[in-house]
Structures are given as structure tokens and as C-alpha cells.
C-alpha positions, 0 to 999 in steps of 0.5 A: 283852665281855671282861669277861663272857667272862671271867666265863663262863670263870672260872664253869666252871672253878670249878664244874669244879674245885671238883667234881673235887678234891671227887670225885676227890681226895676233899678233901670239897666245902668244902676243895675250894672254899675251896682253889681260891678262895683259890689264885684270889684270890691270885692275882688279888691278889697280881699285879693287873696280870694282868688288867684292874681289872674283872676283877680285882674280879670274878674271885675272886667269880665263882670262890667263887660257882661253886665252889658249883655245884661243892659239889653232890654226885655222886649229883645230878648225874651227870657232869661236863658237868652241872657245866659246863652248871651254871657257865655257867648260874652265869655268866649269872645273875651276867651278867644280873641282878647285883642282882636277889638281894639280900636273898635270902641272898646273890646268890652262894648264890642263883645257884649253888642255881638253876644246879644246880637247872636242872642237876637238872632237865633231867637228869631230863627227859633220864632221863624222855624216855629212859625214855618211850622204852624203855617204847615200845619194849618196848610196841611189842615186845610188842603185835606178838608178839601 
């Protein structure tokens, strides 16, 4: 249980803070990535008494993997909450299926190319839903001026 909330936990800070040093500190979304990961995998190893062995292996790994959520440009995603609902998207697929991506060009890349192409999905039913409803609106508007 700990373990996973860890997972859960690390997955939305990388994909959180690799986007924001990329964007706001306009280091560009590799340097922002690699940075961060190697800020966290030092970390992880240089004092693995910190944490537990479990998740000492698997922290780093977390880390680098949604730090490619993160990588994700800003014109895709628009704010800041997609690119946390994209690393707990990230945490659940590294949960659920660990070994279900091998072979497809690494689990890490695969599950961070799904997470953000949920993320980009339900960003465009949200702006579809909000624009279906403004066309209501006007319509209703203009059917009762006649």
C-alpha cells in the first residue's frame, strides 16, 4: 500500500515538475527531465535508507517515466491540473499493468504517450461539451427573438 502511494505521489510530481521547469523556467522539456531525474535518483541512491528497498528501485523509474508526461507541450495540454490528472493516469497504468508494455518500445514511453493521450481527450470532450452548450444558448437566443 505504501508502495503504491508512493508510486502515485512521485508520478504526479514528476509529470508536475518537469512541465513547470520546462514552461516556466524555460529550460525546454528534456533538460527539465533529465535535471529533475537526476536530482531524484541521487537522491534515492546516494541515502537509500530514506526509504524502503521497494521503493528505492522503483522511485527513480517512476520519476523519469512521468517526467515524460511532463515533456508534453503547453499548446496540448492547457493548464496544470491536466498535467496532474496525466501523472496519476501514469501511476495507475505503472500500477496496474507492469509487464503488459514490453516489447512496445518501452513500458515507460508507452505509458506516458497513453496518459497524455487520455489527458488530451477528455480535454477536448470538456471543450466540445462547453462549446455544444454555448451553441444552445445562442440558438435558444435567437429562435425566441423570432
Amino acid at each position: 500500500m505504501l508502495t503504491t502511494i508512493s508510486i502515485y505521489i512521485t508520478s504526479i510530481l514528476g509529470a508536475f515538475l518537469t512541465f513547470l521547469v520546462s514552461t516556466k523556467y524555460k529550460q525546454g522539456p528534456v533538460r527539465a527531465s533529465a535535471l529533475l531525474t537526476l536530482i531524484v535518483a541521487g537522491i534515492c541512491f546516494l541515502f537509500p535508507e530514506l526509504f524502503s528497498e521497494e521503493i528505492t528501485n522503483q522511485i527513480p523509474w517512476v520519476f523519469f517515466g512521468a517526467s515524460f508526461v511532463g515533456m508534453t507541450s503547453s499548446k496540448l495540454t492547457r493548464n496544470y491540473i491536466s498535467i496532474i490528472f496525466g501523472g496519476v493516469i501514469f501511476g495507475f497504468i505503472y500500477t496496474v499493468s507492469p509487464d503488459f508494455f514490453s516489447g512496445y518500445g518501452g513500458t515507460l514511453g508507452t505509458a506516458a504517450c497513453i496518459s497524455i493521450l487520455v489527458v488530451i481527450g477528455i480535454n477536448n470532450l470538456i471543450r466540445l461539451s462547453i462549446a455544444s452548450k454555448k451553441k444552445k444558448k445562442l440558438l435558444k437566443k435567437v429562435v425566441l427573438k423570432n
